[in-house]
N, C-alpha and C positions, 0 to 999 in steps of 0.2 A: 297440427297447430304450429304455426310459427315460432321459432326460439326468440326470445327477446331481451336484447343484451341493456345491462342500465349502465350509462355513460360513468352517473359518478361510482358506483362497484366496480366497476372496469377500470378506470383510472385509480383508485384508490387503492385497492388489492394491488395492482399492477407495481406500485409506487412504493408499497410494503415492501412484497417480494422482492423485487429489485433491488430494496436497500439492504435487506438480511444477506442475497446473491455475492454482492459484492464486500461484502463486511466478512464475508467467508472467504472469496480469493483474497481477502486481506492476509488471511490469517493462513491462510494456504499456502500464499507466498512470501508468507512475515512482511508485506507490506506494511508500514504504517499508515493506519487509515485516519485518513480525515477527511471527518465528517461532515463538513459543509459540501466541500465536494463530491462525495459519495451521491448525499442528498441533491444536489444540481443532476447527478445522471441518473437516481431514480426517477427525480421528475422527466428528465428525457424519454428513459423508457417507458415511463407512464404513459408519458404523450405520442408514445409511436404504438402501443397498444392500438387504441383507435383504427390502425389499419384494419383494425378489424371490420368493421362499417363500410369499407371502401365495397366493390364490387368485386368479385371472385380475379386476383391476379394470375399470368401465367404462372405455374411452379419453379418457373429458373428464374425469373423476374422477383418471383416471391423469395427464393433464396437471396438472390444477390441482394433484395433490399436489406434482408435480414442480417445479412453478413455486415454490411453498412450501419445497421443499426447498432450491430453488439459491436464495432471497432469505435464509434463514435461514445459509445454508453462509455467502452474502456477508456478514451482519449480523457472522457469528462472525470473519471473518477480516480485517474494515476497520473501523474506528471510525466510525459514524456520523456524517456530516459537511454532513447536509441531501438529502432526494431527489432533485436534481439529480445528485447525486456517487454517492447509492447508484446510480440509475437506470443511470449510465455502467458503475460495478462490476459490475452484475448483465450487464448485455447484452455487458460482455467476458467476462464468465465465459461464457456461451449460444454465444459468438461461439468463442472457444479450446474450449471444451469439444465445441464443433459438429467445430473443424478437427482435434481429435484422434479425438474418432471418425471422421469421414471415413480419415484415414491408418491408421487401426488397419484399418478394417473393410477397405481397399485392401488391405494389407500380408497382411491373414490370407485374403483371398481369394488371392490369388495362391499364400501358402503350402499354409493345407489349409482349403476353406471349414467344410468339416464340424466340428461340436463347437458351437457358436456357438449362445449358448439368447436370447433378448429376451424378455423376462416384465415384465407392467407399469411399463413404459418403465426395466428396468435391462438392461446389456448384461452377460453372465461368458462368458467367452472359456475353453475347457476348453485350455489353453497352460498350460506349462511357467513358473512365478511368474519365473524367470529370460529369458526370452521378452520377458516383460511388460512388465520394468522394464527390459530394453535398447530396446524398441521408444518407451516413454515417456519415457527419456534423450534418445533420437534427435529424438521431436516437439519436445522442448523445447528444443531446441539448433537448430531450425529454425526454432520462433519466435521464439527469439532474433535469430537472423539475420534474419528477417523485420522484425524488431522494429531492429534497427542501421543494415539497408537500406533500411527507409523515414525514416529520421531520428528516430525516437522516441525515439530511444538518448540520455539526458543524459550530461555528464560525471561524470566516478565522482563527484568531492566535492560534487555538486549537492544531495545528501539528506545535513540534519547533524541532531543532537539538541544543544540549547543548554538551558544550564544558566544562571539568573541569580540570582547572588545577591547582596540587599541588605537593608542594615540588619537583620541577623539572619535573616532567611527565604531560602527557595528556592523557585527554580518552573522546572519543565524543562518543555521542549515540543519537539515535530518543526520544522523550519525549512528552509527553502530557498532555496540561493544565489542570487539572481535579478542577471543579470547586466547587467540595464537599473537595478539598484539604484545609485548613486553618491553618494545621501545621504552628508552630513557635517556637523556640527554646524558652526554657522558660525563662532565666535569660535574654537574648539580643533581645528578643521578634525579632529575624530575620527570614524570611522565611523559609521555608522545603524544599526542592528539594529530593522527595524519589526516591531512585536507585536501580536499580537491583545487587548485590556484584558481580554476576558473571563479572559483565561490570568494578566493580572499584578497585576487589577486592588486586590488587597489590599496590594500592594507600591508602587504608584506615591504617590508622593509627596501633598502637599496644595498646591494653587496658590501657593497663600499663606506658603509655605516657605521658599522662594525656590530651592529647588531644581530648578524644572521651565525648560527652555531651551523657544523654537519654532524648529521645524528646518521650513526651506520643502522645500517640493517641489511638481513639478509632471509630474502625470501626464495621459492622454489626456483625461479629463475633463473635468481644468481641475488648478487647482492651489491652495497654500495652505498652512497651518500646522500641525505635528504638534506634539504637547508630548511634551518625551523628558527625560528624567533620565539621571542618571551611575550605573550597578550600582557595586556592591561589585568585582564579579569577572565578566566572560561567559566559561562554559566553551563552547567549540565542539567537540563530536564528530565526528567523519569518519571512518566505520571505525574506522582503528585510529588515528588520529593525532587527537590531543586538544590541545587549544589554549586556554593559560590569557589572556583581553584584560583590561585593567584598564582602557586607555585607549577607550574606547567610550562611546555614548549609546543609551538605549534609547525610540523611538518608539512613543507608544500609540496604535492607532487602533480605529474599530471595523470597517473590513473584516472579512470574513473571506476566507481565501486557501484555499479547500478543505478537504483532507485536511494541510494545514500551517498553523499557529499562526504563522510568523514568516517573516519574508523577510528575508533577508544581504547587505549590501554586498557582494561579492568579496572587499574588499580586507581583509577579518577573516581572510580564509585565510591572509593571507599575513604574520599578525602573531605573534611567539613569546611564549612565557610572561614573563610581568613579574615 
C-alpha cells in the first residue's frame, strides 16, 4: 500500500519541531532567543518540509539543498553577527537536530517501526500529532539538562536588553552581564556599561565637549583607556525585572562581543530606579 503523507501533519509537526530545535540552540549557545523570529524560521522549515512531495532528488542535490535549508532556517532565527558566529549556529543546529532525530527514530523503533517514510532527506513519522509533541517536549528537556550538566547553563539575569538614553535619542541593544566586568569610572566610582560604537555611535558625545571621561581597564591583552560618557537614563531589562540607572557611564569601544552589543558590570543589577 502506498504511504500517505497529510500536508497539514507535515507542515504542522514540522513547525513544532523546528521551534522547540531552535529554542534549544538558544540555550546551547546562551543565545537570546526571540521569539518572533525563531517562529518566522519555523514556519520556513515547515515550508521546506514539503520537499517531501517533490519527486525522488539526486542524494548530493538532496544534501546540498538541505545544507541551504538549515543555513537559511539559522539566517532567519539569529541576527547575523559575522561567520564565525553564523558557523557555530549552523553546526548546533546539525548537531541538536542530529540528537533529536537519533531519539526520535530510537523511540519509534521500539514503539512501532512501521509508518515511517524518508524522501529527499525529510523524515514524517505517520504518529499520532500528540505523540510528536510529547516525545519533542521530552528531547528538549534533555538537552536542557544536557546543556545545565555540562556547565553551559548561565545564570538567569546573564541576558538583559538596555535601553540608553541621551540628550534626546535612544538606542537599545542585547547585553551581557559579564562578571569579570568591574569597570567603574574613576572620579564617581559609577559603573561601566561597555558598548559596541557601532550601536551608539550617533549618541556619543564630541571630545571636545568636555563630556567624555577615560575609564582604564585592563584585559588579557593588555590594557588602556575607554572613552565613556554619562546617559540620560540606562534602562536594564531582565525578564521581567526592569531597572531604571541614572548613575552610570557608558564605554565606547570597537570590539565586537558576538551575538551581544554591550557587556554589564554586575553591579547594575543590583541598582534601583532613581
Amino acid at each position: 500500500m502506498k504511504p500517505v503523507v497529510y500536508v497539514d501533519v507535515l507542515v504542522g509537526l514540522n513547525l513544532f519541531i523546528n521551534f522547540f530545535l531552535l529554542l534549544a540552540v538558544s540555550k546551547f549557545l546562551s543565545l537570546p532567543a526571540r521569539r518572533p523570529r525563531i517562529l518566522v524560521a519555523s514556519l520556513l522549515g515547515a515550508a521546506y518540509s514539503l520537499t517531501i512531495l517533490l519527486p525522488e532528488i539526486n542524494p548530493f542535490l538532496s544534501l546540498l539543498i538541505k545544507f541551504v535549508m538549515a543555513a537559511t532556517i539559522v539566517l532567519a532565527a539569529y541576527p547575523f553577527r559575522g561567520l564565525k558566529q553564523f558557523l557555530r549556529e549552523l553546526a548546533s543546529f546539525y548537531i541538536i537536530s542530529f540528537a533529536f532525530a537519533g531519539f526520535m527514530l530510537a523511540l519509534w523503533y521500539f514503539i512501532a517501526p512501521q509508518g515511517m517514510i524518508i524522501k529527499n532527506s525529510v523524515v514524517y513519522f505517520n504518529i499520532s500529532p500528540l505523540l510528536l509533541i510529547v516525545l519533542t517536549v521530552v528531547c528538549y528537556l534533555i538537552i536542557r539538562l544536557i546543556h545545565r550538566l555540562t556547565g553551559r547553563q548561565a545564570p538567569e539575569d546573564i541576558f538583559c536588553k538596555i535601553k540608553i538614553d541621551y540628550n534626546g535619542e535612544s538606542v537599545s541593544c542585547f547585553a551581557k552581564v559579564d562578571t569579570g566586568n568591574s569597570l567603574a569610572e574613576p572620579f564617581s566610582n559609577y559603573p561601566v556599561a561597555v558598548v559596541n560604537e557601532e550601536n551608539i555611535a550617533s549618541m556619543v558625545p564630541e571630545e571636545t565637549s568636555g563630556k567624555i571621561r577615560l575609564v582604564p581597564y585592563q584585559a588579557v591583552s593588555g590594557g588602556g583607556l575607554l572613552p565613556a560618557f554619562k546617559p540620560d537614563l540606562l534602562t536594564v531589562i531582565c525578564g521581567k525585572k526592569q531597572i531604571e540607572i541614572h548613575n552610570v557611564y557608558i564605554a565606547v569601544t570597537k570590539t565586537r562581543f558576538g551575538e551581544f552589543s554591550a557587556l554589564l558590570n554586575p553591579d547594575l543589577l543590583q541598582k534601583t530606579s532613581a
